[in-house]
N, C-alpha and C positions, 0 to 999 in steps of 0.2 A: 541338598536335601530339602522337600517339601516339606513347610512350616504343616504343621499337623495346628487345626483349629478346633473348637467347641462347637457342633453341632448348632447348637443353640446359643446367640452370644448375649441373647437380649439386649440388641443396639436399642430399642424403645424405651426400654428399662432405662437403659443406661442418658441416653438423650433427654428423656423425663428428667430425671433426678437433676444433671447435669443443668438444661435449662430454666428449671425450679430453682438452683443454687446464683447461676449467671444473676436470674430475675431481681431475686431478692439481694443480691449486692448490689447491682446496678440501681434499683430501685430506692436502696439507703443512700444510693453516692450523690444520686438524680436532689431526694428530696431535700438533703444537706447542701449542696453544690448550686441548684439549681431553682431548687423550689418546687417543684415538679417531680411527681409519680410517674413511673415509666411508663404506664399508659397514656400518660396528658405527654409527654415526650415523644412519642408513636405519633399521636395526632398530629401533634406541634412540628414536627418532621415530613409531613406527609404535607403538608398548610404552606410550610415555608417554602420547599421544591417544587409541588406542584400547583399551589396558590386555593383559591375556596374551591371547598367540595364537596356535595351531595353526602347527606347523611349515609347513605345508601353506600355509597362508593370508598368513604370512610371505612364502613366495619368488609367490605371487599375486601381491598389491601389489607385489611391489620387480623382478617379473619375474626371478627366478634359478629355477634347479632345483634338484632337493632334494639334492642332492650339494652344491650351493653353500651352502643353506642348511644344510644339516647340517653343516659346517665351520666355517662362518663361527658360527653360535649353539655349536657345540662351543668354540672360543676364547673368544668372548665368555663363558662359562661358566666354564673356565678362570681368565678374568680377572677371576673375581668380576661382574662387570655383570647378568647373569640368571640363573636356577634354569629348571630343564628338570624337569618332572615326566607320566609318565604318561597322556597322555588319558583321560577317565573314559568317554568315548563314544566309542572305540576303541583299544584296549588297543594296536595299531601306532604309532600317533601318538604325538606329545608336545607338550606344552605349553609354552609360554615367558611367566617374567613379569620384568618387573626388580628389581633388587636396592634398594636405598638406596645403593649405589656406581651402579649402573646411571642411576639418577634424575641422580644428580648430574653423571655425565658428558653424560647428554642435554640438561641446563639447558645446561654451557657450550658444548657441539656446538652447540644453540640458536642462543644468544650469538654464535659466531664465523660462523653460516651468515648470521645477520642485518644481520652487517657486510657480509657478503661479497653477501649478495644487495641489500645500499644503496649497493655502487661497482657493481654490474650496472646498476641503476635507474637511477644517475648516469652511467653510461658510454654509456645506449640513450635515455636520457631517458622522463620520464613517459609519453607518446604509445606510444614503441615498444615500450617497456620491456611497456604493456598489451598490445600486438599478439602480441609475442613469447609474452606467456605463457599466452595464446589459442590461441594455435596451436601449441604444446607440449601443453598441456592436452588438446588435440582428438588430439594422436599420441598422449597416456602413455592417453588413456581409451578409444582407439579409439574414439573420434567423430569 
């Protein structure tokens, strides 16, 4: 027999509220754990894998504007975590690499995202837990 669904399920609804709730515990567990806001985590994640990167290219990947990122890397800076220098391929841009405080804070952000993302796993089970992250994947890359 055909599962009969709701016309309207309001998955956006749902994925809002949902990644609102994820946000703000990951972001308690980051600042506790870590020292770091899930923002400066993003960055710090992005720095460590892919090494220094254009302001620009920054709010790309994490989807902010440059007002967000220019804030958010100006603190991060502040905090010691990255150095901000100059573009050499456009004297308007800047560049961002991390510090040796920087590093170390992205290891335990790491650390605590990887707990957090092993009570995900265990909360959706292996099966969903892959679905799920298939079909986030397909929204964050626009595929």
């Amino acid at each position: 027999m055909a599962r009969v669904r709701a016309v309207d399920r309001r998955l956006y609804l749902l994925i809002e509220i949902a990644a609102r709730r994820l946000h703000r515990d990951a972001d308690a567990r980051l600042r506790k754990h870590a020292t770091v806001s899930a923002s400066q985590a993003a960055v710090l994640f992005l720095l460590l894998r892919r090494g220094e990167r254009r302001m620009g290219a920054i709010g790309e990947v994490l989807a902010l504007g440059a007002p967000a990122v220019t804030g958010l890397v100006t603190r991060m800076e502040a905090a010691g975590m990255v150095t901000k220098h100059p573009d050499p391929e456009d004297r308007r841009g800047a560049v961002v690499a991390l510090t040796e405080a920087g590093r170390e804070a992205g290891e335990r952000a790491d650390a605590v995202l990887r707990e957090f993302n092993s009570e995900l796993t265990a909360l959706f089970g292996e099966e969903d837990a892959d679905t799920v992250h298939r079909a986030l994947t397909r929204i964050a890359t626009g595929g």
